[in-house]
Each structure stands twice: as C-alpha cells, then as structure tokens.
DODO-567474 format. One record per residue: residue number from 1; residue in one letter; x negated, y negated, z of N, C-alpha, C, O, CB in turn. Coordinates in pm, whole numbers. Glycine has a CB too. Layout:
! residues N
[rec NUM, A, [X, Y, Z], [X, Y, Z], [X, Y, Z], [X, Y, Z], [X, Y, Z]]
...
This chain:
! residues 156
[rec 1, X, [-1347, -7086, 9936], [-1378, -7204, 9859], [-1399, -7162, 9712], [-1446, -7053, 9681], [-1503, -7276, 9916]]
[rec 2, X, [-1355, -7267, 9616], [-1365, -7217, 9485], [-1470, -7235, 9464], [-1535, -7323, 9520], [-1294, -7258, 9390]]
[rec 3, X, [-1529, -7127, 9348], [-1712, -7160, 9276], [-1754, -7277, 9224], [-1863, -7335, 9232], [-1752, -7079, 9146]]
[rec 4, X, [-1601, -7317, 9142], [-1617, -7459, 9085], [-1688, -7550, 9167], [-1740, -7650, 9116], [-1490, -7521, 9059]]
[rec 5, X, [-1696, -7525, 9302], [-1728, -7611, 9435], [-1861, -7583, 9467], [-1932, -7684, 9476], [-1637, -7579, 9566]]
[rec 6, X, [-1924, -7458, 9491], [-2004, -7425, 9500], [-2150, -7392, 9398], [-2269, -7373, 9425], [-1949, -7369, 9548]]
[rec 7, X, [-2081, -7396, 9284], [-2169, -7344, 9172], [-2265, -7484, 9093], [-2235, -7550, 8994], [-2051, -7262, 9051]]
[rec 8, X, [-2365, -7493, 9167], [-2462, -7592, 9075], [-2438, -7629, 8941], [-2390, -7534, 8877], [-2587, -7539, 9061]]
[rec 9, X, [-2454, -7732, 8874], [-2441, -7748, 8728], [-2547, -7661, 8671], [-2663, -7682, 8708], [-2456, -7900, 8679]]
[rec 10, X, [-2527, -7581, 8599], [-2606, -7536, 8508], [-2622, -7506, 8353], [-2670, -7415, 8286], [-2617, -7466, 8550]]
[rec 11, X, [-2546, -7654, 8326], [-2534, -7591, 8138], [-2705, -7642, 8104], [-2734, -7627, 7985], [-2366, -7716, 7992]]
[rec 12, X, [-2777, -7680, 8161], [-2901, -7695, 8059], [-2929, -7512, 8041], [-2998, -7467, 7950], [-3066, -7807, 8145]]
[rec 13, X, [-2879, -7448, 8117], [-2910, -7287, 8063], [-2841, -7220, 7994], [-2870, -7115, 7938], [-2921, -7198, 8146]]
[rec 14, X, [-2725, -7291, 7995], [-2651, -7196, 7878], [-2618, -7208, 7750], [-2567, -7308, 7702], [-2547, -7168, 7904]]
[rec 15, X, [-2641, -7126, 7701], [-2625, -7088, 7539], [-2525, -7093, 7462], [-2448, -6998, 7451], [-2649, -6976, 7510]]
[rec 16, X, [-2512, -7193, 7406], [-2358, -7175, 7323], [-2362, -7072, 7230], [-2463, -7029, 7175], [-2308, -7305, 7234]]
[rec 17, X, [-2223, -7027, 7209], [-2175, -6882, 7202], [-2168, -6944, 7021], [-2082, -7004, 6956], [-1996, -6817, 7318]]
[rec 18, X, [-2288, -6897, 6995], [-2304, -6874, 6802], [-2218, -6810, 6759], [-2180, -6850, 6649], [-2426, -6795, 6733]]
[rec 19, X, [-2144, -6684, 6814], [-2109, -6596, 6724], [-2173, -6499, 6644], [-2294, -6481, 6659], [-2063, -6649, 6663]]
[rec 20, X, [-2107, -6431, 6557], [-2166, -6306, 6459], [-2152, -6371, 6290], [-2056, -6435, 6247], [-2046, -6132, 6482]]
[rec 21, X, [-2262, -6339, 6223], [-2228, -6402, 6062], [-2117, -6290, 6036], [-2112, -6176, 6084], [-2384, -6401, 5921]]
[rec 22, X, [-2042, -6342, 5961], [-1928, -6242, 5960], [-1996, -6152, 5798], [-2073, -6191, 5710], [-1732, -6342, 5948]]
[rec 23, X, [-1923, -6023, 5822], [-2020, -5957, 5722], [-1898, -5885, 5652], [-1813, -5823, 5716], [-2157, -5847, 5789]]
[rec 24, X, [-1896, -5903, 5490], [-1749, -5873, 5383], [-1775, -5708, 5407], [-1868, -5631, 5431], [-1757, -5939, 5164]]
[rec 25, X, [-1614, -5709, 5383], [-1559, -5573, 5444], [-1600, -5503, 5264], [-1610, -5381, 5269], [-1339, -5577, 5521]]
[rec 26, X, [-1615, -5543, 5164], [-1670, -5528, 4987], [-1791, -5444, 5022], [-1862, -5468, 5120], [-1726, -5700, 4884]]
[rec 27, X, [-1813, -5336, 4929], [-1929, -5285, 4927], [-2063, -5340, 4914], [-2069, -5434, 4836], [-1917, -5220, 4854]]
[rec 28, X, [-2190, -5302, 4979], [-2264, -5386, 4984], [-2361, -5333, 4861], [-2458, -5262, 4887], [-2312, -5406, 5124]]
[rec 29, X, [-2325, -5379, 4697], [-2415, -5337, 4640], [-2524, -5458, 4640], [-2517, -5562, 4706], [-2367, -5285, 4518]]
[rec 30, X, [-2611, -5426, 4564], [-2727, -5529, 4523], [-2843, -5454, 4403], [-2887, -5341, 4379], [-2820, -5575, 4684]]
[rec 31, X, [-2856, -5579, 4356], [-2966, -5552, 4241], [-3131, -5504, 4327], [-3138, -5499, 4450], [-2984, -5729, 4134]]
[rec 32, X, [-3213, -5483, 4265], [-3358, -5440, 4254], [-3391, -5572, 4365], [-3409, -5567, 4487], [-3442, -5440, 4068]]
[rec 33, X, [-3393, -5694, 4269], [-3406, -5791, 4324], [-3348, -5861, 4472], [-3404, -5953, 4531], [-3385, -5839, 4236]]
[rec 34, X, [-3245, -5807, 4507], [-3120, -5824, 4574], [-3197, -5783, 4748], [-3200, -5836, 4859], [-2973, -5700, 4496]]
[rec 35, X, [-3254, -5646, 4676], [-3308, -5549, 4787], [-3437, -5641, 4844], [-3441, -5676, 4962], [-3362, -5379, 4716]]
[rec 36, X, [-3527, -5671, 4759], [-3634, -5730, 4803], [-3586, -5873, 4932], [-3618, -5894, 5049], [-3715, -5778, 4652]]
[rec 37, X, [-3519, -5927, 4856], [-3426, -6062, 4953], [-3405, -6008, 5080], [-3464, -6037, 5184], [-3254, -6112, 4893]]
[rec 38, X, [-3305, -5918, 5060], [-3284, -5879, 5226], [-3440, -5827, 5282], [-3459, -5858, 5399], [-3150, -5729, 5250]]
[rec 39, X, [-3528, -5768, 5231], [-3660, -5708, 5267], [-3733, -5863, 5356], [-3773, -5893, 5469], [-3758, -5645, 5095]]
[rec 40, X, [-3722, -5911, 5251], [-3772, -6084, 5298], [-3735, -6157, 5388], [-3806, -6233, 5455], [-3749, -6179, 5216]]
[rec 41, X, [-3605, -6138, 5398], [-3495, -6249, 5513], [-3579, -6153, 5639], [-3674, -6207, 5696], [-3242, -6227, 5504]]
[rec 42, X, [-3546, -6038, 5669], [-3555, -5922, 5743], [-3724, -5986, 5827], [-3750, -6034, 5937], [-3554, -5753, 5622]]
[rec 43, X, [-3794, -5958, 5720], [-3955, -6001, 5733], [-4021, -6139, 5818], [-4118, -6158, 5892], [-4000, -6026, 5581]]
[rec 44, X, [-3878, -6244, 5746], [-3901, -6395, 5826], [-3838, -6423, 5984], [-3868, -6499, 6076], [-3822, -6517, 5727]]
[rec 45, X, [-3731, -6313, 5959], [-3681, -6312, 6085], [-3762, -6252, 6173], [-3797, -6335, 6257], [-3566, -6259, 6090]]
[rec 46, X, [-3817, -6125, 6199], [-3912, -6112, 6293], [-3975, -6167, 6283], [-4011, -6193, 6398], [-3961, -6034, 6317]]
[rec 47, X, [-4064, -6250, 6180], [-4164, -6339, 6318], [-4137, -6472, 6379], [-4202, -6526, 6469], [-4310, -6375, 6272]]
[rec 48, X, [-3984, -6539, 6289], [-3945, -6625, 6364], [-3906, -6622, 6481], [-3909, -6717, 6559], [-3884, -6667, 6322]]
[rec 49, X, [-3842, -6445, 6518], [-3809, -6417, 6658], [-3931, -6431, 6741], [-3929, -6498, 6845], [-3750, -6279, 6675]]
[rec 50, X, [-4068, -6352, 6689], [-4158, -6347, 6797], [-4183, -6461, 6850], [-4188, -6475, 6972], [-4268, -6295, 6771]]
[rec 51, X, [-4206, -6577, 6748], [-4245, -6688, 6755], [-4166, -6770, 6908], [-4213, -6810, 7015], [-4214, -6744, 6606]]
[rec 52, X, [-4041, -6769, 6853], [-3901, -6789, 6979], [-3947, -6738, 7104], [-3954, -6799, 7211], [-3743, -6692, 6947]]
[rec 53, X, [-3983, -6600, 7075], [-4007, -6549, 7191], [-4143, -6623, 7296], [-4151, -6647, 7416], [-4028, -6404, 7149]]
[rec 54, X, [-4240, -6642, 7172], [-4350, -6648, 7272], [-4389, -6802, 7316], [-4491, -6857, 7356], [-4480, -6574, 7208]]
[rec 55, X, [-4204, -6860, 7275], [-4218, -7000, 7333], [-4114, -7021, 7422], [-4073, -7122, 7479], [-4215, -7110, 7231]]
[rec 56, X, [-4091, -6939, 7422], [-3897, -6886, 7536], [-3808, -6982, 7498], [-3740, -7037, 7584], [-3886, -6905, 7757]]
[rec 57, X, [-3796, -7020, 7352], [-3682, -7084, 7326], [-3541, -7012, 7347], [-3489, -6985, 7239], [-3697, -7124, 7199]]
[rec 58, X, [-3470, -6978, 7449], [-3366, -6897, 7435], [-3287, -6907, 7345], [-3246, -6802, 7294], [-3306, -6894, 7519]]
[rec 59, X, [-3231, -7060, 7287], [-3131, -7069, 7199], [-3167, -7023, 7068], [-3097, -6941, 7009], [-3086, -7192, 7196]]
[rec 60, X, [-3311, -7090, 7002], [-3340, -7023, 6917], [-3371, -6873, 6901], [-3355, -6819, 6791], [-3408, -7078, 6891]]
[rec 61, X, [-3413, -6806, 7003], [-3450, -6694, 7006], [-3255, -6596, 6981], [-3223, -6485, 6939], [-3559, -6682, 7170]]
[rec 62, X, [-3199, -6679, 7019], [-3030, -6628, 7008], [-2970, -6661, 6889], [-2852, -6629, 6873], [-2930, -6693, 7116]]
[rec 63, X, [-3034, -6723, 6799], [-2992, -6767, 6661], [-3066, -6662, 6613], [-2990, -6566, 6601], [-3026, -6920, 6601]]
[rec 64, X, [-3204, -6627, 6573], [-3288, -6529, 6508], [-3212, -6382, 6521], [-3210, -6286, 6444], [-3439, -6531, 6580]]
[rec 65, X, [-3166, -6398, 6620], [-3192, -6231, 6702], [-3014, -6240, 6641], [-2985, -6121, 6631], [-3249, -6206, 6953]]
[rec 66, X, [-2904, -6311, 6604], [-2783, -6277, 6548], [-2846, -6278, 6375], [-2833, -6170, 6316], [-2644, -6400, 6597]]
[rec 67, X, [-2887, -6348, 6326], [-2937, -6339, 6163], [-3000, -6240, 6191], [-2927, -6152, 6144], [-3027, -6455, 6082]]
[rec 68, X, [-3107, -6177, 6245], [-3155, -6056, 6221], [-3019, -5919, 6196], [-3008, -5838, 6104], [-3258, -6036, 6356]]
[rec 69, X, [-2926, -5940, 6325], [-2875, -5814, 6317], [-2789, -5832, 6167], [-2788, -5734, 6093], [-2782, -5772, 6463]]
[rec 70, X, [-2728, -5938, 6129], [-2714, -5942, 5991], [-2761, -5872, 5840], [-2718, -5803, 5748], [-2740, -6031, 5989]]
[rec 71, X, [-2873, -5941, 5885], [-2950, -5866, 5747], [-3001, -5752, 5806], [-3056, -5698, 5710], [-3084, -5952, 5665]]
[rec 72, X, [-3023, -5664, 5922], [-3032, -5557, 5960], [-2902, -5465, 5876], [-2908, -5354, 5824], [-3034, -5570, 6112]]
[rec 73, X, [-2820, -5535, 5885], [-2684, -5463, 5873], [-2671, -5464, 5731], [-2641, -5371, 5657], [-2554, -5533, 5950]]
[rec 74, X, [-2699, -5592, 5703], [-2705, -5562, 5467], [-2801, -5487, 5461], [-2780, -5417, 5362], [-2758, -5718, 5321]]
[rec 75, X, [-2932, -5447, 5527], [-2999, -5361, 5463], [-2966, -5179, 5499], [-2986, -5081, 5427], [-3139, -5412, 5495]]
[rec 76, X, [-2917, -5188, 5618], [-2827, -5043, 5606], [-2739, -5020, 5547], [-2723, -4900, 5525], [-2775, -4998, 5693]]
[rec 77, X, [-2627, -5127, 5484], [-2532, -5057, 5386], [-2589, -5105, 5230], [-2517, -5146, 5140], [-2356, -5112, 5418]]
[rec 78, X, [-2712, -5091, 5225], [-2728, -5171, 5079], [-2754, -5092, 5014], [-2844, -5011, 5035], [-2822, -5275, 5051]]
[rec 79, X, [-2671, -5094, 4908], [-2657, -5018, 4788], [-2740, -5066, 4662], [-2723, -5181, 4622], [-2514, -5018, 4756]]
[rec 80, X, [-2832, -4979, 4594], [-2910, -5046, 4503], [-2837, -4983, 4342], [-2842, -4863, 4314], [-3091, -5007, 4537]]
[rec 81, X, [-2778, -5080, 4258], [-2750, -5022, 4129], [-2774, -5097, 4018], [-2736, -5211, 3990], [-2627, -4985, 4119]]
[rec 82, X, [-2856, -5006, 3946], [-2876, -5068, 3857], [-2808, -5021, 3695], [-2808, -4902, 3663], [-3006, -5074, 3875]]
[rec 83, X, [-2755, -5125, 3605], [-2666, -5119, 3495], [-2758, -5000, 3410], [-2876, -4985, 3440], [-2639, -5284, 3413]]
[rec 84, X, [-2704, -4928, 3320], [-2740, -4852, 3250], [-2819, -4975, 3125], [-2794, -5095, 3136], [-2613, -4746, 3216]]
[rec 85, X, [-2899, -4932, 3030], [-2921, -5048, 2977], [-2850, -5046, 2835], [-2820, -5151, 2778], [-3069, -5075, 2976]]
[rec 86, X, [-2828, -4943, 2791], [-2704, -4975, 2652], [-2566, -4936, 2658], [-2505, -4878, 2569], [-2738, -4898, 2518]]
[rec 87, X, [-2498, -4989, 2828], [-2368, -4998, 2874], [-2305, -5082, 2770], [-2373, -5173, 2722], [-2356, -5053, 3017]]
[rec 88, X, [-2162, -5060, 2721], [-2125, -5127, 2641], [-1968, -5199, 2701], [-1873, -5250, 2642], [-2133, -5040, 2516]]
[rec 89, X, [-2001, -5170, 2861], [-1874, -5240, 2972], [-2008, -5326, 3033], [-2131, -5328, 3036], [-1761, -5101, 3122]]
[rec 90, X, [-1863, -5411, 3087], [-1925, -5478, 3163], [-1911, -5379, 3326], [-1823, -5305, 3370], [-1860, -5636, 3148]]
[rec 91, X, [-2075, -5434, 3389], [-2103, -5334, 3516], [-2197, -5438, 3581], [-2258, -5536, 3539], [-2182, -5162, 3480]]
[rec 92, X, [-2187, -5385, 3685], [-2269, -5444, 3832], [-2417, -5454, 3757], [-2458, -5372, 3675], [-2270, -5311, 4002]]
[rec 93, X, [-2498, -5586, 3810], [-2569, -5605, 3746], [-2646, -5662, 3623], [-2763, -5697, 3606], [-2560, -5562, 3762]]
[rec 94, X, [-2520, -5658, 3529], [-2547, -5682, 3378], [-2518, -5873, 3394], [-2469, -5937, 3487], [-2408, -5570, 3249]]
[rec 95, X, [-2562, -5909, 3287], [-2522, -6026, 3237], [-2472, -6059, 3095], [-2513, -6034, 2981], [-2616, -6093, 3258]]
[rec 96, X, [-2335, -6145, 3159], [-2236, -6173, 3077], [-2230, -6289, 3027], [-2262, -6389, 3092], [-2135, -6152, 3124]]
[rec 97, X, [-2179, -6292, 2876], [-2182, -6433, 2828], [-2035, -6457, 2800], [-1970, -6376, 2734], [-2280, -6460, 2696]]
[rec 98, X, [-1982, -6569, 2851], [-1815, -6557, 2822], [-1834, -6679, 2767], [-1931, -6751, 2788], [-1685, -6542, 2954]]
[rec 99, X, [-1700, -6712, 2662], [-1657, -6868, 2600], [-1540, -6897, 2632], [-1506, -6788, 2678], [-1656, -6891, 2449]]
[rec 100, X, [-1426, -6981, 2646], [-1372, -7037, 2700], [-1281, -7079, 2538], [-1303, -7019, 2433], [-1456, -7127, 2803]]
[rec 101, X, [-1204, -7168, 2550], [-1083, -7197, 2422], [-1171, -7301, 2348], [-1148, -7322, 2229], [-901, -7274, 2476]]
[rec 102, X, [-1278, -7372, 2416], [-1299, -7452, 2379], [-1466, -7467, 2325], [-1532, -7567, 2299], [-1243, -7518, 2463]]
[rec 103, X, [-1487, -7366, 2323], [-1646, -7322, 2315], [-1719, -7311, 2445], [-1800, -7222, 2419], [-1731, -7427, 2232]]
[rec 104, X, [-1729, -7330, 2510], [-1798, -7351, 2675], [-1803, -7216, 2661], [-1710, -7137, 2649], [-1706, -7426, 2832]]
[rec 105, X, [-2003, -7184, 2668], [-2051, -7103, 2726], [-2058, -7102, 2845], [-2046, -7209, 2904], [-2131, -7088, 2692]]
[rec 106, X, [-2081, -6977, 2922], [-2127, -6931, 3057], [-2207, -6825, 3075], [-2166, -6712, 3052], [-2030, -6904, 3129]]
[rec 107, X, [-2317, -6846, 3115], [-2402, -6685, 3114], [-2384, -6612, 3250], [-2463, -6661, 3331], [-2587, -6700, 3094]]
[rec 108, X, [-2316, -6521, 3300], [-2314, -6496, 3432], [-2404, -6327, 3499], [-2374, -6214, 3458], [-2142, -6504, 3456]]
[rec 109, X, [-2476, -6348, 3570], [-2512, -6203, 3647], [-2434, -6167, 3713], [-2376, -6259, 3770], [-2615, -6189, 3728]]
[rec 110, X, [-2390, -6043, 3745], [-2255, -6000, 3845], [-2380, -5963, 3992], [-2466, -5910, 3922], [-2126, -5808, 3764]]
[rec 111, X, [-2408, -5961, 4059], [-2496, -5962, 4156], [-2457, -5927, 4295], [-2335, -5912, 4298], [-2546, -6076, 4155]]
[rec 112, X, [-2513, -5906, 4413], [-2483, -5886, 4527], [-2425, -5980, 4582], [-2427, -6085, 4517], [-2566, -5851, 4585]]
[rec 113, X, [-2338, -5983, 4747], [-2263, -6123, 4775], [-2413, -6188, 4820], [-2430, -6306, 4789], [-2112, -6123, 4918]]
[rec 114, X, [-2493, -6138, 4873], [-2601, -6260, 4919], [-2688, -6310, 4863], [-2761, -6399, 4906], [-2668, -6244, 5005]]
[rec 115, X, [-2692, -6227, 4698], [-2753, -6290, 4588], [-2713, -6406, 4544], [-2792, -6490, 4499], [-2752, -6222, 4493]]
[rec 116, X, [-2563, -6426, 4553], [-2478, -6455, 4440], [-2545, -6628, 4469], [-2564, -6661, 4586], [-2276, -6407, 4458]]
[rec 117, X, [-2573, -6721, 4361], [-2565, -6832, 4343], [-2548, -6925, 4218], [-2634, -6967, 4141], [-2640, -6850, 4394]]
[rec 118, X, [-2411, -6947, 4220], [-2326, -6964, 4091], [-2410, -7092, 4038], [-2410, -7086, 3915], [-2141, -6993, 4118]]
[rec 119, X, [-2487, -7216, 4086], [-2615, -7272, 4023], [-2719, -7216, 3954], [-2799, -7286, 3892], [-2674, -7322, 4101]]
[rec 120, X, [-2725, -7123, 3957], [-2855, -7024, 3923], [-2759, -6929, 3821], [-2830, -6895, 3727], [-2940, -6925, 4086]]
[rec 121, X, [-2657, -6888, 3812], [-2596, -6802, 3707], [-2577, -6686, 3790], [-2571, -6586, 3719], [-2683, -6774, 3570]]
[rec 122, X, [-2563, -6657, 3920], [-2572, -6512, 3969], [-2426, -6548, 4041], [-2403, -6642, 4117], [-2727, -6456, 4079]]
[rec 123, X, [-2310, -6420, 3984], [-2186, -6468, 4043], [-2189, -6321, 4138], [-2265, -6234, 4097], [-2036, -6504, 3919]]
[rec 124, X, [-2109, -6294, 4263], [-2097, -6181, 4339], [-2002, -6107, 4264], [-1921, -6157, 4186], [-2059, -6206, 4481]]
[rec 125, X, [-2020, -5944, 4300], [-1966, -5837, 4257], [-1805, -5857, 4281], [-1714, -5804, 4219], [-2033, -5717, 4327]]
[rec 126, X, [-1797, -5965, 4406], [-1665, -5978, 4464], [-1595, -6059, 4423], [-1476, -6057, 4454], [-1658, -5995, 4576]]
[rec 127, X, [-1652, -6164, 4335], [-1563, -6264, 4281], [-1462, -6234, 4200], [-1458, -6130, 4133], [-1624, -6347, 4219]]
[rec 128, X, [-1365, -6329, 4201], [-1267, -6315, 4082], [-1303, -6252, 3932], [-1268, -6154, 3866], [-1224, -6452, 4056]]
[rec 129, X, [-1397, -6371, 3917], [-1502, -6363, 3757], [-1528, -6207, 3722], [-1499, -6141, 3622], [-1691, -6444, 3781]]
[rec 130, X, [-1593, -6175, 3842], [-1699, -6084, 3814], [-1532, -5936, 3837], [-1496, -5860, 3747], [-1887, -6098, 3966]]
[rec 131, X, [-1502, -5940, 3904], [-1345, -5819, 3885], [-1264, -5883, 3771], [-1160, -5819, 3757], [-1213, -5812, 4052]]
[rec 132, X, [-1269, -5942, 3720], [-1203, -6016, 3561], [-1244, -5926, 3471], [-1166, -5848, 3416], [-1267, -6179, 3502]]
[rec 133, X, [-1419, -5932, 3443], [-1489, -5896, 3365], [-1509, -5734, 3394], [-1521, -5667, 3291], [-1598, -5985, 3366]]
[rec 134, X, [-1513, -5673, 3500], [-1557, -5519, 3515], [-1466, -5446, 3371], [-1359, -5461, 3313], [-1494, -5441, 3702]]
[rec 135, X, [-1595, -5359, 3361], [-1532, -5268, 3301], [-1490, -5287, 3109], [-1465, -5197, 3029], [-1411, -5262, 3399]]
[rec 136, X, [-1498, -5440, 3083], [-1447, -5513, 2957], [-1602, -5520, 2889], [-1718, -5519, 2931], [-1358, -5685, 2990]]
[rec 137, X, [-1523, -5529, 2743], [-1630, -5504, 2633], [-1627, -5654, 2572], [-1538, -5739, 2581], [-1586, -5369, 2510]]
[rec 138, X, [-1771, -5662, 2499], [-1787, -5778, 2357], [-1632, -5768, 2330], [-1561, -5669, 2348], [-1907, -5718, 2186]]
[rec 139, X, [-1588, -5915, 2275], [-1424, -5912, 2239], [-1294, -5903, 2313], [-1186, -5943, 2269], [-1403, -5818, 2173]]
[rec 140, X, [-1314, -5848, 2428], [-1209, -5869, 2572], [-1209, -5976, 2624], [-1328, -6004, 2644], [-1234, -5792, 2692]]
[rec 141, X, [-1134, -6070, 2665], [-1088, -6151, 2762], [-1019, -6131, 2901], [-918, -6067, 2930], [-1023, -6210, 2705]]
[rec 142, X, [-1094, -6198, 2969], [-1108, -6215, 3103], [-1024, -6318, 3126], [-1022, -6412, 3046], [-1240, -6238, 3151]]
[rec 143, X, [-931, -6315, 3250], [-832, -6418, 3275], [-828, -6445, 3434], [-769, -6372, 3514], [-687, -6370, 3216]]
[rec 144, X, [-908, -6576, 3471], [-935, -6633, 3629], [-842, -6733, 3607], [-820, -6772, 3492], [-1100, -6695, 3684]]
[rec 145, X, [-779, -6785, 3711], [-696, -6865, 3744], [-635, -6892, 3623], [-686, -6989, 3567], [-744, -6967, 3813]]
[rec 146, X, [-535, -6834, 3556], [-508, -6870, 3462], [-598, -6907, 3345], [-562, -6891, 3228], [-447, -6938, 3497]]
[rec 147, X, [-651, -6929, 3360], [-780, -6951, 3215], [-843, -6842, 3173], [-891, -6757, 3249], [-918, -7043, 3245]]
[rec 148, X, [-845, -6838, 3030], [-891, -6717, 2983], [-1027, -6759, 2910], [-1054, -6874, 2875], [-781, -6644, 2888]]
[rec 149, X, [-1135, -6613, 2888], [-1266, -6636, 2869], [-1275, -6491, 2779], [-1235, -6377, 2802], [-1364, -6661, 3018]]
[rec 150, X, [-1340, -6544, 2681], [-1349, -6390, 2571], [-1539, -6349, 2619], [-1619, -6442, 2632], [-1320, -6449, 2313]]
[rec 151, X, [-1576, -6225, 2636], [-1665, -6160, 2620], [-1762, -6193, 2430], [-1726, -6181, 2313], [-1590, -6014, 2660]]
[rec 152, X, [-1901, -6242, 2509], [-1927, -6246, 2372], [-2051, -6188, 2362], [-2118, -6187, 2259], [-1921, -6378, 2310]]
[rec 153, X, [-2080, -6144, 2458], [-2224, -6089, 2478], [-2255, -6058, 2631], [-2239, -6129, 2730], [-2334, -6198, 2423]]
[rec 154, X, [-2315, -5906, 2616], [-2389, -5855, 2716], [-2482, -5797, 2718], [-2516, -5714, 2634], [-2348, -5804, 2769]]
[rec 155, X, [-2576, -5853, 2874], [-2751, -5765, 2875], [-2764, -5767, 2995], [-2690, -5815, 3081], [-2905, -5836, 2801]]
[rec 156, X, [-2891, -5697, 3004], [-2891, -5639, 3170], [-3015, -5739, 3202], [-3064, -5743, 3315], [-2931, -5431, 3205]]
C-alpha cells in the first residue's frame, strides 16, 4: 500500500524549507563600523534563538538559526579596512563627492555589502559606483551606465 494512504496528515509540523541567505561570492570587506553590525546582528540573533527555543517555536527557531549561520559566516570572512587618511585615490572606505553635467552632488561611502544603504550615503564595495570610482583622483570621472560623474572631493 502506498504511504500516501497510510501516512496521517501532518503539515501542521512541517517547516517550510526557508532556504540559505545567499552570501556574495565579493570579498567580504567592512568598515570599523561594519564590524560592530555584524557583532550586533550576531548578538540579537542568539537570544532571539534562545528565546525560540524556550518557546519551541520550531519555525521561528529555523528562521534565527539560518540568519545566524549568515552573519556567522560575514563575521568569519570579514575583512576590516580601513582608508589611509591622506589617500589621494579613491579606496574602500573613504567618502566621495561626485557631480554630474549638471551640478548634482552626491556624497558617497564605499562600505561593506551589508553596510551598504544608498538612503543613508553608504554605497557597497561591489557596486558599479563604487568600482567606477576605485582607485580615481579629485578631477577623474567615473562613468555608470553611461553617465559620467567627475570626482570633486575626498575624505575618510
């Protein structure tokens, strides 16, 4: 006889299959600041796990326990660098001021990917922007999607 036949309903027990946060194959640098974040995520997650635990939420306890191994995993490959401070390239870390044809400022931090929040001015190491700008001085232009952006200032 098939199981299908035999086998009780039992999805109130099972766990839908979350998956893994997928984690960029890009080096995992990060700022000073960058480090503390993952320190923090890391920090909320255990006790949101215990918490899970000591209420036997399985599902939640299976959400915590995949974000943990996450930021488990940014904090083993995390790279801490910080810009020299009278770099006269643009480098990981620093902040850039670009203008546009038309005057449009932009102030940007080049930052870690889990820093990065382009509302806040923090763009990732991995972006277009931020590989535009590596390496370019005050007076260089940077060219994203076709649009170009001159360097007009940098600080860390």
């Amino acid at each position: 006889m098939s199981r299908a036949f035999t086998r009780e309903d039992d999805s109130e027990n099972v766990i839908a299959d979350i998956g893994e946060r997928p984690v960029s194959a890009s080096r995992n640098l990060v700022t000073e600041q960058g480090l503390v974040h993952i320190e923090t995520q890391l920090a909320s997650l255990r006790e949101d796990l215990a918490k899970a635990e000591a209420d036997a939420d399985r599902e939640r306890i299976a959400t915590v326990s995949r974000d943990l191994r996450y930021w488990q995993s940014r904090r083993e490959t995390a790279e801490v660098s910080i810009p020299e401070p009278d770099s006269t390239v643009v480098r990981f870390g620093m902040k850039v001021i670009v203008e546009d044809d038309n005057g449009k400022r932009n102030v940007w931090q080049i930052v870690g990917e889990d820093e990065a929040d382009a509302a806040k001015g923090r763009i990732s190491h991995a972006s277009p922007m931020a590989i535009a700008l590596f390496g370019k001085s005050v007076g260089d232009l940077a060219s994203v999607n076709g649009h170009e952006w001159e360097i007009v200032e940098l600080g860390s």
